[in-house]
C-alpha positions, -999 to 999 in steps of 0.1 A, spaced: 0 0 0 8 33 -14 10 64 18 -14 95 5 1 130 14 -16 143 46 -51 156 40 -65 187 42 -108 189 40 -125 221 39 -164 224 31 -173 247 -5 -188 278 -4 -226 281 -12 -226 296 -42 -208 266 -51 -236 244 -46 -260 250 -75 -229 245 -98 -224 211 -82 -260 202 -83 -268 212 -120 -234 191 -133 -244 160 -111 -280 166 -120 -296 155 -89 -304 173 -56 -274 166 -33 -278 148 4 -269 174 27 -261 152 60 -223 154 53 -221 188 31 -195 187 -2 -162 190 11 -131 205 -12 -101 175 -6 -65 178 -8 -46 145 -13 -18 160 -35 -47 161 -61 -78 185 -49 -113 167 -54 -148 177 -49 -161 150 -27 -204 147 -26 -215 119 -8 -245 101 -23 -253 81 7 -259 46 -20 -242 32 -42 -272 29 -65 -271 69 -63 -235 65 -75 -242 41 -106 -274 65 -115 -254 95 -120 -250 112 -158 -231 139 -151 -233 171 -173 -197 166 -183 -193 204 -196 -211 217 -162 -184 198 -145 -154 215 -165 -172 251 -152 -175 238 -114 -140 222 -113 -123 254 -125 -148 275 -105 -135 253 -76 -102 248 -82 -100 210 -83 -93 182 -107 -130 170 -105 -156 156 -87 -158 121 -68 -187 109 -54 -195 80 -35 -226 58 -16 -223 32 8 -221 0 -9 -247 -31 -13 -221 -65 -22 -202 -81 -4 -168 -72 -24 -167 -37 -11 -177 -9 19 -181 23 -11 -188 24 -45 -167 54 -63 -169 75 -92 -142 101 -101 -150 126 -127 -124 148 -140 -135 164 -182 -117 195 -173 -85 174 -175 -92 154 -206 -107 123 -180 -145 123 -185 -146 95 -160 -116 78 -143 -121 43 -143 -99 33 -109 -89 66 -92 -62 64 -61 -67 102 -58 -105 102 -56 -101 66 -29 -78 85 -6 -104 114 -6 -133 94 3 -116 82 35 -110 117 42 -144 126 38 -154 97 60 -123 107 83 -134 144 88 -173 140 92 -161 111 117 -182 81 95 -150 63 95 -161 40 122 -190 30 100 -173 15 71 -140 1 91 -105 14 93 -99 -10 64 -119 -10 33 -125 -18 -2 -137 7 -22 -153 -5 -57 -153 18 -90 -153 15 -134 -181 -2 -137 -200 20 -153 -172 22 -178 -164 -15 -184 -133 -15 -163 -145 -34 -121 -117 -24 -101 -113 -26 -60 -89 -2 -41 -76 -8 -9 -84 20 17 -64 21 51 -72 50 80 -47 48 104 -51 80 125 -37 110 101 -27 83 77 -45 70 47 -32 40 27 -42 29 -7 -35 1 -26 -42 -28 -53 -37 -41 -85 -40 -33 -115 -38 -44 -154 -11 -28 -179 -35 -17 -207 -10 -1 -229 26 1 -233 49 16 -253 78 42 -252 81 82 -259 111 100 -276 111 136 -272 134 158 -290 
């Protein structure tokens, strides 16, 4: 398992908000409020309570360029307590503004969630060690390994070499 850099959660303004909600297109569950993440990459993190919430979502992928740049992050990941048995979250990482209309496994977007569930104290709820599940609404199943240890959050897993090759710049 990989270390995350230290994370810093804030909560977005309010005028935020009706950017967020019109690029997810759904009204937003307002238990644990949008928090703005900073795991070395800066996420919007909305959590959608279930995971059927998650795998629901079609995003307005150009009003998530104008709320990631509004915010200043890479994108948005959301995430909803999972029903299987393979996994405690089900992710989704959107990111159009940098050329990624959906990340299919994102470590990033993994290590936010356990912020999130680290700073609104839900971390109890779904374990100090967890799998969180994400790509399958783009072909591509994949489990990451999540690990709260105090101010430490571990990820890990595998993964599949889908390209290869080798780049000469002159």
């Amino acid at each position: 398992m990989v270390q995350a850099p230290a994370a810093t959660a804030v909560r977005i303004s309010d005028e935020l908000l009706p950017l967020l909600i019109s690029a997810l297109g759904t009204p937003l569950m307002m238990n644990t409020p949008p928090l703005r993440v900073d795991v070395g990459v800066v996420w919007l993190l909305v959590n959608m309570e279930k995971a059927n919430a998650v795998a629901a979502l079609r995003p307005d992928m150009e009003a998530l360029v104008t709320i990631s740049n509004a915010a200043q992050v890479t994108g948005v990941t959301v995430f909803g307590r999972s029903d299987d048995q393979a996994s405690a979250v089900h992710v989704r990482s959107f990111a159009p503004a940098q050329g990624v209309p959906e990340d299919p496994v994102c470590g990033s977007g993994n290590a936010s969630v356990a912020a999130f569930l680290k700073h609104y104290d839900l971390i109890k709820q779904y374990g100090a060690r967890y799998y969180g599940r994400q790509g399958m609404q783009v072909g591509r199943d994949g489990q990451v390994a999540v690990s709260v240890d105090g101010e430490k959050i571990k990820i890990g897993g595998y993964a599949v070499t889908c390209v290869e090759g080798t780049l000469r710049l002159k």
